[in-house]
C-alpha positions in Angstrom: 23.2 12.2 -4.0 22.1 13.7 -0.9 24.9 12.4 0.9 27.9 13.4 0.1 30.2 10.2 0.1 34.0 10.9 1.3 35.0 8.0 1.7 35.2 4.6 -0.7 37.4 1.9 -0.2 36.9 -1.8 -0.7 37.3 -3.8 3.3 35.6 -6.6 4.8 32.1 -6.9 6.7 32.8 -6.9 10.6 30.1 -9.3 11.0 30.7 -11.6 7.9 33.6 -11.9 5.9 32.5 -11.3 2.7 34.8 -11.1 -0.5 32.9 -8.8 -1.8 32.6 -6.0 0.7 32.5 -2.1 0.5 33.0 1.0 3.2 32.5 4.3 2.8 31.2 7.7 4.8 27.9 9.2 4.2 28.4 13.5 5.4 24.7 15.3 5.4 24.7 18.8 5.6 22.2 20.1 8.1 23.0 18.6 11.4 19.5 18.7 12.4 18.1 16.7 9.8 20.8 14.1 9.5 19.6 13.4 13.6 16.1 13.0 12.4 17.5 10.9 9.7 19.7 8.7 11.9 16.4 8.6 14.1 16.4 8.0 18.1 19.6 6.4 19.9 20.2 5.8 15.5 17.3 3.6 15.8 16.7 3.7 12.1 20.2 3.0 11.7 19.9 0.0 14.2 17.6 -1.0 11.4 19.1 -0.9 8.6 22.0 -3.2 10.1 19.5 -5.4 11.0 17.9 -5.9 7.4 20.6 -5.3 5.0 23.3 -7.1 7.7 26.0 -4.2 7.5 27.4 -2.5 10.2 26.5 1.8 10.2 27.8 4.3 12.8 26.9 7.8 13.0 29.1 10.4 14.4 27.9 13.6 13.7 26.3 14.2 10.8 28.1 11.4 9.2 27.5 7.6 9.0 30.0 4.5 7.9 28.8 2.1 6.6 30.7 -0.9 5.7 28.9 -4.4 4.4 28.7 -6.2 1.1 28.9 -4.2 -1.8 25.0 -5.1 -2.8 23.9 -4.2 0.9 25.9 -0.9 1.1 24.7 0.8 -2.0 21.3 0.0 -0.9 22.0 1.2 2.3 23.0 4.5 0.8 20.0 4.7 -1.6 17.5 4.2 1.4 19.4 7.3 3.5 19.6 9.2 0.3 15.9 9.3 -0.2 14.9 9.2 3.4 17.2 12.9 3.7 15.4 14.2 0.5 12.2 13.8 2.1 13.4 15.5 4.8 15.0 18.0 3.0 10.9 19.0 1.6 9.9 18.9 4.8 8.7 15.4 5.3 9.0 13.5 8.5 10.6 9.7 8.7 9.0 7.7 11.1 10.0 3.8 11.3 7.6 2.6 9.0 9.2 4.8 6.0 12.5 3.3 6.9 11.3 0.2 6.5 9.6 1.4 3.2 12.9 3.0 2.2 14.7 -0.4 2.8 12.4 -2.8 0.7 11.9 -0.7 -2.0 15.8 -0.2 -2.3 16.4 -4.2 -1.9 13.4 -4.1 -5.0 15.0 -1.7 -7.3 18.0 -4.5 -7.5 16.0 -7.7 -7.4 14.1 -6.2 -10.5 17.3 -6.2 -12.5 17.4 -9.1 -14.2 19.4 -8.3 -17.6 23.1 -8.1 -17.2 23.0 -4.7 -19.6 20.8 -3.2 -16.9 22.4 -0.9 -14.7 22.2 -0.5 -11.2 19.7 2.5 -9.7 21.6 5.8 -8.4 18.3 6.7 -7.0 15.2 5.5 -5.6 11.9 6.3 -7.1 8.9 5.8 -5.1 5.1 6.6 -6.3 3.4 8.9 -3.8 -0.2 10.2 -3.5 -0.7 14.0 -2.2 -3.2 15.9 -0.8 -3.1 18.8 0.9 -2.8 17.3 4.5 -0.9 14.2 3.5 1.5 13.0 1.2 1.6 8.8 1.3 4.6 7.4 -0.4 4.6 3.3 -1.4 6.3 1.5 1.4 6.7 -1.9 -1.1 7.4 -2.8 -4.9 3.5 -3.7 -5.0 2.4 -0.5 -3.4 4.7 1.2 -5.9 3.0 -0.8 -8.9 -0.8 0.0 -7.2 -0.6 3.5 -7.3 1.4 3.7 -10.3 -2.1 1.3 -11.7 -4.8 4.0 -10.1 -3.1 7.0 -12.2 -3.3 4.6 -15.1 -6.0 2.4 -15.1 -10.3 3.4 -14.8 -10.7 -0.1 -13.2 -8.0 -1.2 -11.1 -8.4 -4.4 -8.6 -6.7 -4.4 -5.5 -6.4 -8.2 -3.8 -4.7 -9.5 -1.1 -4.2 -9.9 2.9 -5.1 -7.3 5.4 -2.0 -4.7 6.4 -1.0 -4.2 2.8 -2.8 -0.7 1.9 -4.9 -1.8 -0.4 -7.8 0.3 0.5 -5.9 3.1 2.5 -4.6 3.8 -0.5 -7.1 3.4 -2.4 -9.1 6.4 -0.7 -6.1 8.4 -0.4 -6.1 8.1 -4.5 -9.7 9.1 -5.1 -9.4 12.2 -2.0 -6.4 13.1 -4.6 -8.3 13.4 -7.7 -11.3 15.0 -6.0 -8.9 17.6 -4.6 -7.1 17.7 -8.2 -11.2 18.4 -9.6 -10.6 15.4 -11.8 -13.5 14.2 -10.2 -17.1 15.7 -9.0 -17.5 13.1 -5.8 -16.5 10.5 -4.2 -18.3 7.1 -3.6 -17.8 4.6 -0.6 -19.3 1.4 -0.8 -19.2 -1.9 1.0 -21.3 -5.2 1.4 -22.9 -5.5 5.0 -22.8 -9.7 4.5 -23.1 -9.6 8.8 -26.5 -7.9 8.1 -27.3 -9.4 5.4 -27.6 -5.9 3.4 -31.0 -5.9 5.3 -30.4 -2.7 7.4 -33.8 -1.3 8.1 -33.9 -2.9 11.5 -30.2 -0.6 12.4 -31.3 2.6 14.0 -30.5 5.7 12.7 -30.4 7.0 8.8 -28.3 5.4 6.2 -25.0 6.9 7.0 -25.3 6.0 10.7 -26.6 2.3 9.4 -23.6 1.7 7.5 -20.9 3.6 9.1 -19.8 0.5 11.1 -19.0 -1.3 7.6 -17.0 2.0 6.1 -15.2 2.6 9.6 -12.0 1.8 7.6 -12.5 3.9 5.1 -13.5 6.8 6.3 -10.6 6.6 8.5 -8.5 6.8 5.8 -10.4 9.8 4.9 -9.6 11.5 7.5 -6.3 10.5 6.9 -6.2 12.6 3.9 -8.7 15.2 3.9 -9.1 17.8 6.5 -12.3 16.4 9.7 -13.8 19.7 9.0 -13.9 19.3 4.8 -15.1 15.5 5.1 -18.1 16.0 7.1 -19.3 19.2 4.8 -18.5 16.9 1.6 -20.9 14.6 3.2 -23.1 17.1 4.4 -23.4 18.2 0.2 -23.6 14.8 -1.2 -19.7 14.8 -2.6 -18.5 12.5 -0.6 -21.3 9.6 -1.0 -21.5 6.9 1.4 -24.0 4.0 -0.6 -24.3 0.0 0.5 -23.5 -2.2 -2.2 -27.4 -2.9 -2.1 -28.4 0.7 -2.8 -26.1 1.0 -5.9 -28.2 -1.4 -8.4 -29.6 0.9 -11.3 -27.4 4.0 -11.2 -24.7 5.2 -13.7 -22.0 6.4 -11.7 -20.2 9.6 -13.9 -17.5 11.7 -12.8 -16.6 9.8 -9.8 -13.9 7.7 -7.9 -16.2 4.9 -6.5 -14.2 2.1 -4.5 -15.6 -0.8 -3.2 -14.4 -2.6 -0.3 -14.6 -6.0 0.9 -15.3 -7.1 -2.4 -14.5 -11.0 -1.4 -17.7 -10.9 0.2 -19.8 -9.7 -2.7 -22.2 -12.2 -5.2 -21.5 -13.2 -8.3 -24.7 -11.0 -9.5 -23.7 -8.1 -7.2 -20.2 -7.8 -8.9 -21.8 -7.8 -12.2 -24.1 -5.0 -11.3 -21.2 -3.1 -9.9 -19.3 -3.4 -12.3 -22.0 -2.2 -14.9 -22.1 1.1 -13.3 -18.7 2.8 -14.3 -20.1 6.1 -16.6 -17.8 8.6 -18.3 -14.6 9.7 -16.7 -15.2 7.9 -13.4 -12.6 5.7 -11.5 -13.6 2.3 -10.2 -11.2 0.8 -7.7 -12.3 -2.9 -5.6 -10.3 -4.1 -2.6 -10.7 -7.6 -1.3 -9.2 -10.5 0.0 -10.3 -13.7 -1.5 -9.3 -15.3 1.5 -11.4 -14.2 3.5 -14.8 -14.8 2.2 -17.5 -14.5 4.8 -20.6 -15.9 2.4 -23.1 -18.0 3.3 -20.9 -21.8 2.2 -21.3 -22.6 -1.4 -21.9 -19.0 -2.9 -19.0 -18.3 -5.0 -17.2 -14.9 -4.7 -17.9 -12.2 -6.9 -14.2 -11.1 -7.1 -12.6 -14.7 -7.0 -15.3 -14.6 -10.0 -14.7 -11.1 -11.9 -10.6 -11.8 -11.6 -11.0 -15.2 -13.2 -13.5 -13.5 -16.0 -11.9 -10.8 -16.8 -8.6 -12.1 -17.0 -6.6 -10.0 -19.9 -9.5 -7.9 -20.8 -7.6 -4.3 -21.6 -7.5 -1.2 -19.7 -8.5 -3.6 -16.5 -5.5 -3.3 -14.0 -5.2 -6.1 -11.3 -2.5 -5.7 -8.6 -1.7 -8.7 -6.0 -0.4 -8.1 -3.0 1.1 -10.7 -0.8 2.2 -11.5 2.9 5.6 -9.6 2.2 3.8 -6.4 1.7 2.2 -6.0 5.2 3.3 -2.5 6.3 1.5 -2.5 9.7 3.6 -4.5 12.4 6.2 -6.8 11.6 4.3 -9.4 13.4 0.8 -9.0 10.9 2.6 -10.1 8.2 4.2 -13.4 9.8 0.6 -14.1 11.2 -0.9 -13.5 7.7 1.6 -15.7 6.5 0.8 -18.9 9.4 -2.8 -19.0 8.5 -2.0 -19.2 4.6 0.1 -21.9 5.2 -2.1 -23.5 7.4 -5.1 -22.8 4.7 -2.5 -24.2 2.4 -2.3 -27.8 4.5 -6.2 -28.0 5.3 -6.8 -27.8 1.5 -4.8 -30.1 0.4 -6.3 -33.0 3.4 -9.8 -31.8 2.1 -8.5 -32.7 -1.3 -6.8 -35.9 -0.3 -10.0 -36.8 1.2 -12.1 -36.3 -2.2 -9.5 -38.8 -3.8 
């Protein structure tokens, strides 16, 4: 443990009186980084009261923390991996707080057998390059990257916010960089253009750009501006519309395709036909947000439903809980399911 704990004694909550309730003092060694750790006016502190519902004050380089016994030890695991990361020379910005926090709250929910004991430790998967190292924020993030290292074809599906495709490029920027692989391939459907994009100015990077913006900010993300635009520049990083890929064998790659919901039945297939030897395939969609012409089925909704079980294919679902952009994305994302939720079921009741 990072922190050194010198004080543990069983009291009550301040806030709630729970029976069972826990208090102890968390001491950090370097002054400096327990501040950054405690964050602004303890901000992240501030935080963690307000989602595990304990009560922690700093003083120093020390924090009490005093809540239900559950709450407390997760308190203590978050801190504990948030001052490790600082201790490598890491940064920890709100967001990984709030990363910290559910993946600490995961690591007991998990638990389901009695004989199972409790984590010391948190253990997060991470993807590193050498500008950026992206640690999972959420049990599904965890469980996605965990899939990319494992799986050739790996789908990633659910609402906007949840780092499906950010990390998705920051995997295949990894094994490029790694030389597991020779390129990298972007592609997307351009459904608002039909894929017809002969009447766009410009050549076929500047005709699709507005469809990858996503992506190759993420890119960017990961990968030096500098070292992007010359791995264009020599064909290693490969931007290709979905349109363009029909016919090709794609070896020694990681190809992702995003936006997938919005692909055809046919152009999954053909996609999906063109994983060659040692390449990575990785598809991000959301299949609620199809924008197809009405009454052309999804290619995803379709390749999840067919490919159901088949081995070595790794599908990962992410829901509303796993936003990790503004706490207020995921409560929207959240209203329009439900509301999805009640206008399907009158369109049902109106088929009776």
């Amino acid at each position: 443990m990072n922190g050194r704990e010198l004080v543990s004694s069983s009291s009550r909550h301040p806030r709630s009186p729970a029976i069972d309730a826990n208090h102890f003092v968390l001491t950090f060694e370097n002054n400096r980084l327990a501040s950054e750790l405690f964050g602004q006016f303890d901000q992240h502190l501030k935080l963690l009261e307000e989602r595990l519902h304990i009560d922690a004050r700093a003083r120093g380089n020390s924090v009490s923390i005093t809540g239900e016994l559950l709450a407390t030890n997760q308190a203590r695991r978050a801190l504990d991996f948030l001052y490790e990361r600082l201790q490598k020379g890491g940064s920890v910005e709100t967001s990984d707080v709030e990363g910290a926090i559910r993946m600490a709250v995961a690591a007991d929910d998990q638990l389901t057998l009695p004989t199972l004991e409790r984590k010391a430790k948190l253990s997060m998967a991470q993807i590193s390059t050498r500008k950026k190292t992206v640690q999972a924020r959420t049990p599904t993030q965890d469980a996605y990257m965990r899939a990319l290292e494992r799986s050739e074809l790996v789908f990633g599906v659910g609402p906007a916010g949840t780092g499906k495709t950010y990390l998705a490029v920051a995997h295949a920027a990894q094994l490029l960089e790694r030389g597991a692989v020779d390129k990298i391939i972007l592609s997307r459907p351009a459904v608002e253009a039909g894929e017809r994009l002969g009447f766009l100015p410009g050549d076929m990077k500047e005709k699709v750009d507005p469809y990858l913006r996503p992506l190759y900010d993420a890119l960017y993300d990961m990968i030096a501006g500098d070292k992007v635009e010359r791995a264009i520049t020599a064909g290693v990083i490969e931007i290709a519309p979905l349109a363009f890929m029909r016919g090709r064998t794609l070896a020694n790659a990681a190809v992702i395709l995003d936006e997938a919901q919005n692909t055809t039945s046919m152009q999954m297939k053909m996609f999906l036909t063109r994983l060659g030897e040692n390449s990575r395939m990785i598809i991000t969609g959301d299949p609620s947000q199809v924008d197809l012409p009405r009454g052309v089925k999804s290619g995803l909704v379709e390749a999840l439903q067919v490919l159901k079980g088949v081995e070595e294919i790794s599908v990962v679902r992410f829901k509303d809980s796993d936003v990790v952009r503004h706490p207020l994305v995921g409560r929207i994302v959240k209203a329009y399911d439900a509301q999805y939720a009640v206008h399907e079921e009158s369109e049902d009741a109106g088929h009776d």
